[in-house]
MIGURO-216042 format. One line per 10 residues: number of its first residue (from 1); their letters; for each residue y, x, z of C-alpha. Coordinates in steps of 0.1 Angstrom, whole numbers. Example, Ala and Ser with C-alpha at 12.3 -4.5 7.8 and 13.67 -1.06 7.14 Angstrom:
<tornus>
1> as> -45/123/78; -11/137/71
</tornus>
This chain:
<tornus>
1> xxxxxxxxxx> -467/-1955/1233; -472/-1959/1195; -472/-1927/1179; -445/-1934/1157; -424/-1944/1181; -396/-1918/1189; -379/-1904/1217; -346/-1906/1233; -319/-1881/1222; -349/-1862/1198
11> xxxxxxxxxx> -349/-1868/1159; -384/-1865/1148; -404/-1870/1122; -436/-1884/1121; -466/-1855/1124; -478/-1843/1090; -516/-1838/1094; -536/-1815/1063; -572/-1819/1057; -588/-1789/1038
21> xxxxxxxxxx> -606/-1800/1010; -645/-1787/999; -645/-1766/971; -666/-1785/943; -665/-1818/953; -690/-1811/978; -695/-1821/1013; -699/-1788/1033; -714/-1787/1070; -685/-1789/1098
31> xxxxxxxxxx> -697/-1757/1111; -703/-1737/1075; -678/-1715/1062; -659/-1720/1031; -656/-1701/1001; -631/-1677/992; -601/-1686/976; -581/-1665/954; -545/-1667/968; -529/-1638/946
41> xxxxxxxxxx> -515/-1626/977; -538/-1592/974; -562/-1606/1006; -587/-1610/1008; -595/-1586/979; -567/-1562/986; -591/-1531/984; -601/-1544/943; -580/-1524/917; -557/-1550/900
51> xxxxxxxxxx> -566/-1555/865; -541/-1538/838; -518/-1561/817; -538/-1571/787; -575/-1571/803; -584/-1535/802; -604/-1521/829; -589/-1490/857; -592/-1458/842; -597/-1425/868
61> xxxxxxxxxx> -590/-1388/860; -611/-1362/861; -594/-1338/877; -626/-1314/881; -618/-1302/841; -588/-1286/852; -609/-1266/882; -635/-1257/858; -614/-1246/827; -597/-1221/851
71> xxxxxxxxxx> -630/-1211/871; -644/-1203/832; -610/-1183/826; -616/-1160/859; -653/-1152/847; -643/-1141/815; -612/-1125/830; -635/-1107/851; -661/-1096/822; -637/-1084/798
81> xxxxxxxxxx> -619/-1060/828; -656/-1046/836; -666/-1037/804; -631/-1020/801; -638/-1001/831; -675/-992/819; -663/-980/781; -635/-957/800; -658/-947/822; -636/-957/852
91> xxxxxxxxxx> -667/-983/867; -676/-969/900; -713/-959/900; -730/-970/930; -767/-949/938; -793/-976/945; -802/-966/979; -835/-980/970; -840/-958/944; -879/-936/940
101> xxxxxxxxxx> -879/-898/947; -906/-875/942; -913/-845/964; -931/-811/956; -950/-804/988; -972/-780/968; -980/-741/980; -970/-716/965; -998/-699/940; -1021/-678/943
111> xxxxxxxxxx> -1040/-654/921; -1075/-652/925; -1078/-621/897; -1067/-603/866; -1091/-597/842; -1089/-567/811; -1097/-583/774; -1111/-562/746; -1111/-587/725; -1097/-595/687
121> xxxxxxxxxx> -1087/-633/682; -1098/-637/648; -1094/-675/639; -1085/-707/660; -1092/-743/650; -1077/-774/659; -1097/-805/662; -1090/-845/671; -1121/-862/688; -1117/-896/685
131> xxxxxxxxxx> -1137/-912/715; -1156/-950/716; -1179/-953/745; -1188/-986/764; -1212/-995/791; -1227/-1031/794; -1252/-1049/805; -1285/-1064/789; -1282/-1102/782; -1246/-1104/796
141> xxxxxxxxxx> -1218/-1115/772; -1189/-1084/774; -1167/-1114/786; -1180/-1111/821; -1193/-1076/819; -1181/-1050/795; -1156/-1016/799; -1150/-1003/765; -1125/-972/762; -1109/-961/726
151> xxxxxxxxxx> -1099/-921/736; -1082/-895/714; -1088/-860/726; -1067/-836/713; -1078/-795/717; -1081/-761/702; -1110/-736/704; -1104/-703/695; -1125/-681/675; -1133/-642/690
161> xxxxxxxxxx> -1151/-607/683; -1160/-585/721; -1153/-550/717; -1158/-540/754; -1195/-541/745; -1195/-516/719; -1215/-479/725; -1216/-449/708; -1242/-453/686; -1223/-480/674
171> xxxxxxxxxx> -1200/-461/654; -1212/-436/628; -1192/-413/605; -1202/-385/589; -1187/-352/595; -1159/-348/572; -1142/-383/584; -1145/-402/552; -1170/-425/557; -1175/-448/585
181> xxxxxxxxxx> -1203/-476/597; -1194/-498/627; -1216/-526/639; -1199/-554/663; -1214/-582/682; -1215/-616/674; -1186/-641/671; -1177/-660/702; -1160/-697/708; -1133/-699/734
191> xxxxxxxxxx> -1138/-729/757; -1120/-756/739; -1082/-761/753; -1071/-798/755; -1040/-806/750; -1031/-834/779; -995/-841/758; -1011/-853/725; -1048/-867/742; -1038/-904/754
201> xxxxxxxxxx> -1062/-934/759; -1055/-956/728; -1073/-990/739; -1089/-1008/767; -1114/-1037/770; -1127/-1052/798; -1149/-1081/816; -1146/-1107/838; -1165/-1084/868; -1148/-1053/857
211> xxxxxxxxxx> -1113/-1064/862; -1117/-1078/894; -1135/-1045/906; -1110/-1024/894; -1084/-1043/916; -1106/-1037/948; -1118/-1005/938; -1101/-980/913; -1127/-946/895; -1103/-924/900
221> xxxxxxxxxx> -1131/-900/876; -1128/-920/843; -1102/-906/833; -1116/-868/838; -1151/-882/824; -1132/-892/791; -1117/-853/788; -1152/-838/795; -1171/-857/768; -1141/-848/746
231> xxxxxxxxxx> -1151/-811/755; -1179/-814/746; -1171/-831/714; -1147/-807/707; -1170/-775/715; -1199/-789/692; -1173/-797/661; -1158/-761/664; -1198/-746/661; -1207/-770/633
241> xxxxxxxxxx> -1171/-760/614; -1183/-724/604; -1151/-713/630; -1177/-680/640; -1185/-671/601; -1147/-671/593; -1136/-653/629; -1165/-625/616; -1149/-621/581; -1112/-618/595
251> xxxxxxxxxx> -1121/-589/620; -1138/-573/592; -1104/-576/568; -1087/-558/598; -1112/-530/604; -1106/-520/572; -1070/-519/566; -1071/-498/599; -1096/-475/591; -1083/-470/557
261> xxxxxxxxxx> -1050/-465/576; -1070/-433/594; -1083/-415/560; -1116/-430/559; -1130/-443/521; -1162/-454/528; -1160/-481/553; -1192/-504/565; -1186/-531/589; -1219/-549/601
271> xxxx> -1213/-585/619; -1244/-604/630; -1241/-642/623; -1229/-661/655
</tornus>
């Protein structure tokens, strides 16, 4: 039967056939696939953002402003209300449970003696010792090997006349109790007193060597070494100041006005030089 021929009792129409055409003008491959075609129907690009009237590209909002404009409004909500609380003194203080103590395990102490003075303190002198002393080596540069130490010492020395060593034939008067000789002993120098608040270790150098043995190995005597030579510093100034000649001159000033006080005219008061 023809294939335009019809049947019985059926109106039909002949069989429309469609032939896709390539894309082009080319001749594709029966078993390639063919391109796209933009239907306007949303597929298959459905998932594309459709482009705004007039050619202008999607625009999003950031919505993470808003969260950070009030997260910034909550910190400084929060600052202003502490300081508040710390200028009224309402902040809760919380102890740091970390926090250093010191505890006094010392015994109690104890006196070893007391000991009687007879002595006049005629004159003190105060004295600063300003202290250089380095140690090196030979033929090393003070880059690798040098400890230098700038000290200032601080201390008194104190300026006295021993009575306890006076005899009788060391006082002479004559028998109606106007005249009077006295001889005394020599001037003494108190052990110099340094005063720890005011003595302080100005400046420090150090080598290469030195460092690193001072992290291994601290002196835990350079400190009193400093203070001894300051001492001694200290001691020799006071002898070299003429503390002795003016210690002798103000216990004779006081032997007089006190024998004078007594009724005596003639006084003599004989000091040897220190």
């Amino acid at each position: 039967m023809a294939a335009d021929s019809f049947e019985p009792g059926r109106a039909g129409l002949p069989e429309e056939r469609t032939v896709r055409q390539p894309v082009g003008g080319t001749d594709l491959h029966p078993t390639s696939e063919l391109p796209e075609v933009e239907t306007g129907t949303g597929w298959p690009d459905a998932d594309k953002p459709a482009a705004k009237s007039g050619g202008e590209p999607p625009q999003r909002r950031f919505r993470g402003a808003g969260c950070l404009f009030w997260l910034a409004g909550l910190l400084a909500l929060i600052l202003v209300v502490g300081l508040g609380l710390k200028v009224t003194g309402l902040f809760p203080h919380f102890s740091n449970p970390f926090a250093q103590k010191q505890t006094d395990r010392s015994q109690p102490t104890l006196l070893l003696s007391i000991q009687d003075l007879a002595r006049f303190e005629a004159a003190s002198g105060n004295f600063q010792e300003v202290i250089d002393v380095q140690k090196d080596r030979s033929y090393i540069p003070d880059i690798i090997f040098n400890d230098r130490t700038l000290f200032v010492c601080v201390g008194s020395v104190d300026a006295y006349v021993d009575f306890s060593n006076i005899g009788k034939g060391d006082i002479v008067e004559t028998a109606d109790h106007k005249t009077v000789t006295i001889t005394l002993p020599a001037p003494q120098l108190e052990k110099p007193n340094i005063n720890h608040d005011k003595s302080y270790v100005f400046a420090t150098q150090q080598g290469i060597v030195n460092k690193i043995s001072d992290i291994f190995s601290s002196n835990p005597n350079k400190e009193r070494e400093l203070y001894q030579l300051g001492e001694q510093r200290i001691a020799q100034a006071a002898r070299d100041s003429g503390l002795a000649d003016r210690a002798a001159e103000n216990t004779k000033q006081m032997l007089i006005q006190l024998l004078r006080s007594l009724g005596y005219t003639s006084i003599t008061i004989n000091i040897p030089k220190p």
